[in-house]
GUMI-914865 format. One record per atom (N, C-alpha, C): residue number from 1; residue in three letters; atom name; x, y, z. Coordinates in steps of 0.05 Angstrom, whole numbers. Example, Ala and Ser with C-alpha at 12.3 -4.5 7.8 and 13.67 -1.06 7.14 Angstrom:
2
{rec 1,"Ala","N",{264,-114,156}}
{rec 1,"Ala","CA",{246,-90,156}}
{rec 1,"Ala","C",{264,-66,156}}
{rec 2,"Ser","N",{257,-45,142}}
{rec 2,"Ser","CA",{273,-21,143}}
{rec 2,"Ser","C",{258,1,157}}
//
This chain:
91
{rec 1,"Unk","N",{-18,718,1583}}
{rec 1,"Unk","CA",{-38,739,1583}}
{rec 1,"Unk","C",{-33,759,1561}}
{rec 2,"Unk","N",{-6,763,1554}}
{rec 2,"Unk","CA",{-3,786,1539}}
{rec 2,"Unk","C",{-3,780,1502}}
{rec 3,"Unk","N",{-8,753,1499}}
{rec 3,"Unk","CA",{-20,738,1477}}
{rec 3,"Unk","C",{-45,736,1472}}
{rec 4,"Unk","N",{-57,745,1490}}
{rec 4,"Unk","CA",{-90,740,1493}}
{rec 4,"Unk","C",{-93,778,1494}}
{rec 5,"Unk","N",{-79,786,1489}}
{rec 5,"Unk","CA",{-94,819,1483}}
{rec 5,"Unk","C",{-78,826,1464}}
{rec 6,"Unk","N",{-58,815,1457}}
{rec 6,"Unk","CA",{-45,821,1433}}
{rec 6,"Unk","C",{-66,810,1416}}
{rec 7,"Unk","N",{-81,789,1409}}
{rec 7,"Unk","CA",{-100,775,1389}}
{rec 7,"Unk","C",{-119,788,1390}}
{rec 8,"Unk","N",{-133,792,1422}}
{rec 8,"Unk","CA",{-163,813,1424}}
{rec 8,"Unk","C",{-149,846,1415}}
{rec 9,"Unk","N",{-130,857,1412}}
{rec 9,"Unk","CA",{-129,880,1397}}
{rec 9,"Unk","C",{-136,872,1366}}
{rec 10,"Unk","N",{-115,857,1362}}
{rec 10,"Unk","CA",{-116,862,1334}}
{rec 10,"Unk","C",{-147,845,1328}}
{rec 11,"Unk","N",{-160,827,1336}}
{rec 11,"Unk","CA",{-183,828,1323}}
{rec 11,"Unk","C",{-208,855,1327}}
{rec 12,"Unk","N",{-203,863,1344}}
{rec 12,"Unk","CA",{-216,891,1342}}
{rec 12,"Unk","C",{-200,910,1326}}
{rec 13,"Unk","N",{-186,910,1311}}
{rec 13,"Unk","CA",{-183,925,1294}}
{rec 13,"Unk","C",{-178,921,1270}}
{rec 14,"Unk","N",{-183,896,1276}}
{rec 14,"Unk","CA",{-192,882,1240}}
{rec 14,"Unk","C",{-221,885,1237}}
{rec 15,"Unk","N",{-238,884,1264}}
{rec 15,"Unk","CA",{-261,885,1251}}
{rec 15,"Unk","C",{-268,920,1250}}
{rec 16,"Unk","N",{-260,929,1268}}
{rec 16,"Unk","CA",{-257,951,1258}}
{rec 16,"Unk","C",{-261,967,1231}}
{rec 17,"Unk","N",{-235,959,1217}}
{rec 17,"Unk","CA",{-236,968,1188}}
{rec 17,"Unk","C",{-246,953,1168}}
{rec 18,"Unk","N",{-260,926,1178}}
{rec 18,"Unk","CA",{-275,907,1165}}
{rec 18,"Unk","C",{-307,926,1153}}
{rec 19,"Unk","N",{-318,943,1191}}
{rec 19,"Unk","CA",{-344,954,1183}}
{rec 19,"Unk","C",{-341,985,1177}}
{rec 20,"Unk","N",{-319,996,1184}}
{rec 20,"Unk","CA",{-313,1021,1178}}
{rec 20,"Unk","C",{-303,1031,1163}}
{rec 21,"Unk","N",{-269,1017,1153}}
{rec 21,"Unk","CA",{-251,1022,1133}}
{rec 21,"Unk","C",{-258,1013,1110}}
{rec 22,"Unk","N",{-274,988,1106}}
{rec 22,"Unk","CA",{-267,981,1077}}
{rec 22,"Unk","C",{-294,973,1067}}
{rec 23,"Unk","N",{-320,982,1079}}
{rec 23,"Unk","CA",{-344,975,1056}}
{rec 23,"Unk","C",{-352,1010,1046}}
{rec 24,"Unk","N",{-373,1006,1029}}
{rec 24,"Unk","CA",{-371,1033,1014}}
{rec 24,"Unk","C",{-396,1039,1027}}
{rec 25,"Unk","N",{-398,1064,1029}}
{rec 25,"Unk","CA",{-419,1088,1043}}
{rec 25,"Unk","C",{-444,1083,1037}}
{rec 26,"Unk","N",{-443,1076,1012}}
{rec 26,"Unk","CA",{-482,1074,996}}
{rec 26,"Unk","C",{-489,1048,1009}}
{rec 27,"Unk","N",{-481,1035,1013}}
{rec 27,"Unk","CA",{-480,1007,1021}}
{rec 27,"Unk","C",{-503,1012,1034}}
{rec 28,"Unk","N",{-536,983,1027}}
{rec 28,"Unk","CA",{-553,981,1055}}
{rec 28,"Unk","C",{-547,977,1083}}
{rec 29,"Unk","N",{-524,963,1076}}
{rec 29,"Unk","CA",{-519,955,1101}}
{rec 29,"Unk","C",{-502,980,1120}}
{rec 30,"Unk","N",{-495,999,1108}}
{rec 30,"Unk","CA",{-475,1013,1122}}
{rec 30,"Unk","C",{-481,1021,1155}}
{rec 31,"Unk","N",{-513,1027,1151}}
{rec 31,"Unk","CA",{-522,1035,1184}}
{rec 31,"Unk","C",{-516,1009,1200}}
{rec 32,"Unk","N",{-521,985,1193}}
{rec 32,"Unk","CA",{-514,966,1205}}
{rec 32,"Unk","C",{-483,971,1214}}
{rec 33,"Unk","N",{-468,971,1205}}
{rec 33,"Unk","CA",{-438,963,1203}}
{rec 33,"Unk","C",{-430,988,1223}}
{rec 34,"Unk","N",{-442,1017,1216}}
{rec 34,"Unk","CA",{-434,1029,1227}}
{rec 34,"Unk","C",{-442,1028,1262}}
{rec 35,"Unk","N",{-459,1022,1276}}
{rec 35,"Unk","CA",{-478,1009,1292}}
{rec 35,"Unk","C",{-451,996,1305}}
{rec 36,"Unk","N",{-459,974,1289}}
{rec 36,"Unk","CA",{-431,953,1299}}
{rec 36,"Unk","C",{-408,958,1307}}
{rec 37,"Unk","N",{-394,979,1296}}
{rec 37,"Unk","CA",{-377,988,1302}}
{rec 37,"Unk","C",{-369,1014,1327}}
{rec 38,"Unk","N",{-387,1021,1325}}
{rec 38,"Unk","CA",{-397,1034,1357}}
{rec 38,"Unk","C",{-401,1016,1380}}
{rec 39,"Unk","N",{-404,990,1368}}
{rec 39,"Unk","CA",{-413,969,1392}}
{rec 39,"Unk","C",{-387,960,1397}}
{rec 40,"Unk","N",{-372,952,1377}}
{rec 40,"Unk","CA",{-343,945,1375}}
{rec 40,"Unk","C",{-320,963,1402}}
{rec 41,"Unk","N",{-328,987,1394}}
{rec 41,"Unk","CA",{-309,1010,1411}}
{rec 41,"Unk","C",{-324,1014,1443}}
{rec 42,"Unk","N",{-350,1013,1444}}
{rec 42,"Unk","CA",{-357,1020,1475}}
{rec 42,"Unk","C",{-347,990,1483}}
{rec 43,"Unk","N",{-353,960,1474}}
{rec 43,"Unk","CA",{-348,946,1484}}
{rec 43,"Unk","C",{-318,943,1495}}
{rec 44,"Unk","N",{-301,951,1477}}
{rec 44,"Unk","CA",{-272,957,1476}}
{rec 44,"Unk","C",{-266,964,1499}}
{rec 45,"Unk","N",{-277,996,1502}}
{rec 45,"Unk","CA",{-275,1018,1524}}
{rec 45,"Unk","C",{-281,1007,1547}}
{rec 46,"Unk","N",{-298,979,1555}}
{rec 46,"Unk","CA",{-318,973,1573}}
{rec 46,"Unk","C",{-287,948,1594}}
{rec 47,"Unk","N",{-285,946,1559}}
{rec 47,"Unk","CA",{-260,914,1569}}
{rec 47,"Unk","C",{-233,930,1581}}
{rec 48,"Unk","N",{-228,950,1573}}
{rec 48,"Unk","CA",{-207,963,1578}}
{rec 48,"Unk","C",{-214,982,1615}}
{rec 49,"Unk","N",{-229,993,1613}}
{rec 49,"Unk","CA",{-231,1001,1636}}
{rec 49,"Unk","C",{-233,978,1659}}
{rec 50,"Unk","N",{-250,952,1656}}
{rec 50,"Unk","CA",{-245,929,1675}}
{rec 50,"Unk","C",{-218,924,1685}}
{rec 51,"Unk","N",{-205,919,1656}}
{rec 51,"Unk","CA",{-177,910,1664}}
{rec 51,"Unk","C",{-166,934,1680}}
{rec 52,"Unk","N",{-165,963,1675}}
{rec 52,"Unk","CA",{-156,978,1684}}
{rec 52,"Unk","C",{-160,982,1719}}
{rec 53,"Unk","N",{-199,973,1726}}
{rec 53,"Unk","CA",{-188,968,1759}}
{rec 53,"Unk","C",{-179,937,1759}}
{rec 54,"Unk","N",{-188,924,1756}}
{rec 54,"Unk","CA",{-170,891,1773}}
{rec 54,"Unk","C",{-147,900,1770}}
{rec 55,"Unk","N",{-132,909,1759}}
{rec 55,"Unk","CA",{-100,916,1750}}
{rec 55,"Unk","C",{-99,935,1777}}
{rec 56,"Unk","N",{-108,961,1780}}
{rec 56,"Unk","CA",{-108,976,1806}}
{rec 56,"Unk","C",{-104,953,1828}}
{rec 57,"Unk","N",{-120,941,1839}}
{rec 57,"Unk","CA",{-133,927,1856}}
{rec 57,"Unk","C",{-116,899,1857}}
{rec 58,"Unk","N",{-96,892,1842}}
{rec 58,"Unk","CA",{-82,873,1834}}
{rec 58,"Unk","C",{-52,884,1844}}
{rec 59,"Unk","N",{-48,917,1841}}
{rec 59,"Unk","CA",{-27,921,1833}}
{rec 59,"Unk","C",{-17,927,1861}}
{rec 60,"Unk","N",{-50,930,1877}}
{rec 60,"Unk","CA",{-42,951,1907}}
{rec 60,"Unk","C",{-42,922,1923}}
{rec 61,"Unk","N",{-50,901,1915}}
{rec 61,"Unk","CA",{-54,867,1932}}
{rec 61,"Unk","C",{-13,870,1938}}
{rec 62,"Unk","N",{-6,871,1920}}
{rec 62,"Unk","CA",{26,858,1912}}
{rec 62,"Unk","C",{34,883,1926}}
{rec 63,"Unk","N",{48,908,1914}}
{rec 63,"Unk","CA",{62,931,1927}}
{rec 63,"Unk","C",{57,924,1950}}
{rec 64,"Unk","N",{30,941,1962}}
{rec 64,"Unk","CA",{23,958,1985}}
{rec 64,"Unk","C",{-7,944,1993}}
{rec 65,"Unk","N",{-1,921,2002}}
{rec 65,"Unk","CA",{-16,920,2013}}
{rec 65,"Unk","C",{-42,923,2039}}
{rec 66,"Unk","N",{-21,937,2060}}
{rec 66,"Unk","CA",{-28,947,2081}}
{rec 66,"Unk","C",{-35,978,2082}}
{rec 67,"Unk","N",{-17,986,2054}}
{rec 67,"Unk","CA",{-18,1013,2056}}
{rec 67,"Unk","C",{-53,1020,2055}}
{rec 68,"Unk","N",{-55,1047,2068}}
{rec 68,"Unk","CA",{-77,1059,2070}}
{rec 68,"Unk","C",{-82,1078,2048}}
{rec 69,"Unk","N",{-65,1090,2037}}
{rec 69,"Unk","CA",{-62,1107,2003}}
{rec 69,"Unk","C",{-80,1104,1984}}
{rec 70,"Unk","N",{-84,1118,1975}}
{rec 70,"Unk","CA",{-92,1106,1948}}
{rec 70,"Unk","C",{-82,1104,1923}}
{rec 71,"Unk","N",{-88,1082,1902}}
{rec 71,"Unk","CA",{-76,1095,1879}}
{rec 71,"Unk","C",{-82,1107,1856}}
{rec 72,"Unk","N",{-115,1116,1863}}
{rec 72,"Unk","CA",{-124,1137,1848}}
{rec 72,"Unk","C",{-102,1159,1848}}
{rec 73,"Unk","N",{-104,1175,1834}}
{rec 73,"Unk","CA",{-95,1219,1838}}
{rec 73,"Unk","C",{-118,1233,1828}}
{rec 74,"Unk","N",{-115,1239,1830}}
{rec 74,"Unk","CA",{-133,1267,1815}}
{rec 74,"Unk","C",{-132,1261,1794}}
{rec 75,"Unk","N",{-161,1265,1772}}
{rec 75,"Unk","CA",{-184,1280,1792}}
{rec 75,"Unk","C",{-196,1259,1798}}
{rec 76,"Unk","N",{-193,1232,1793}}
{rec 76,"Unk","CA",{-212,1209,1809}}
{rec 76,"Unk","C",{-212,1206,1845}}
{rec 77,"Unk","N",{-187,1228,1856}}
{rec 77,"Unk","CA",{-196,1228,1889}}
{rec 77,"Unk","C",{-218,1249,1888}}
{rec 78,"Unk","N",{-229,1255,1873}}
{rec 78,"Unk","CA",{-247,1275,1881}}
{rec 78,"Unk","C",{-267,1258,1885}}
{rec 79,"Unk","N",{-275,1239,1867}}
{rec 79,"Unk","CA",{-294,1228,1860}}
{rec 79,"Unk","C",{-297,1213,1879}}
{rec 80,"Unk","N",{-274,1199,1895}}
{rec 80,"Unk","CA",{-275,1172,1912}}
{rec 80,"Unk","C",{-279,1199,1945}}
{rec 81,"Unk","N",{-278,1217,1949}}
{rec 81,"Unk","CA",{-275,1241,1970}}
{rec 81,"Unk","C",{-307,1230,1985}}
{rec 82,"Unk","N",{-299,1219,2013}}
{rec 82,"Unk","CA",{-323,1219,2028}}
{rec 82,"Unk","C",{-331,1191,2036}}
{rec 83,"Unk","N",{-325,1161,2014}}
{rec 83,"Unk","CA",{-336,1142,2011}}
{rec 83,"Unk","C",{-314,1125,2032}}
{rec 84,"Unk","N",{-292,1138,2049}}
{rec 84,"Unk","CA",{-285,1124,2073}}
{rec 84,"Unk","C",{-291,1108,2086}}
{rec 85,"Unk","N",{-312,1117,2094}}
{rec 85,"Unk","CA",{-328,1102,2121}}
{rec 85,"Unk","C",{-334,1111,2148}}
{rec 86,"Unk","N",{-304,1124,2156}}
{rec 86,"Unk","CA",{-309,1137,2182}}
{rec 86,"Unk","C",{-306,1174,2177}}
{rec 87,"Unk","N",{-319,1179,2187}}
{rec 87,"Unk","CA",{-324,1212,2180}}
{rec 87,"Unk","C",{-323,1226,2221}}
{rec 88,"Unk","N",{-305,1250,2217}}
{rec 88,"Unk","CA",{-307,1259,2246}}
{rec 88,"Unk","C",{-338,1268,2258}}
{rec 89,"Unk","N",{-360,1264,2249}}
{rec 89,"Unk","CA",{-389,1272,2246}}
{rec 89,"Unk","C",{-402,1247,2261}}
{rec 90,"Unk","N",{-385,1214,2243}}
{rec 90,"Unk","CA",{-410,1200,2253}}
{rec 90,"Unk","C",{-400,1184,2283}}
{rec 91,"Unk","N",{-365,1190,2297}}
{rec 91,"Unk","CA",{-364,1188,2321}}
{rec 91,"Unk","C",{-369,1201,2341}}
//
């Protein structure tokens, strides 16, 4: 696994400086490239946050699995605050 993101880094950051670092500004193509490269990084951001829950959700399978905890903190318990299930309201 850790060969397969060692390769997906570095080709994102080859292409990276492929459309950002190293063509020149006047260039027609530059809006293109630059474009691309915005697509390059949200996609990035998109792959990275996935891994980041299965990894959660992977990590709490193995530790703790029974545990009731979470392994959010702050401030993402804020965000998860309510989405329980049982509330003293709806018994």
């Amino acid at each position: 696994m850790v060969p397969t993101w060692l390769a997906a880094s570095m080709a994102i950051h080859f292409c990276w400086d492929f459309w950002i670092g190293l063509p020149e500004a006047t260039s027609e193509l530059a809006t293109f490239r630059r474009m691309a490269a915005v697509s390059l990084m949200a996609i990035a951001t998109l792959m990275f946050g996935v891994s980041v829950f299965y990894g959660v959700r992977w990590s709490k399978a193995i530790i703790a699995p029974r545990s009731q905890k979470r392994l959010w903190g702050w401030p993402f318990s804020l965000l998860f605050r309510g989405r329980s299930g049982g509330s003293s309201e709806e018994q």
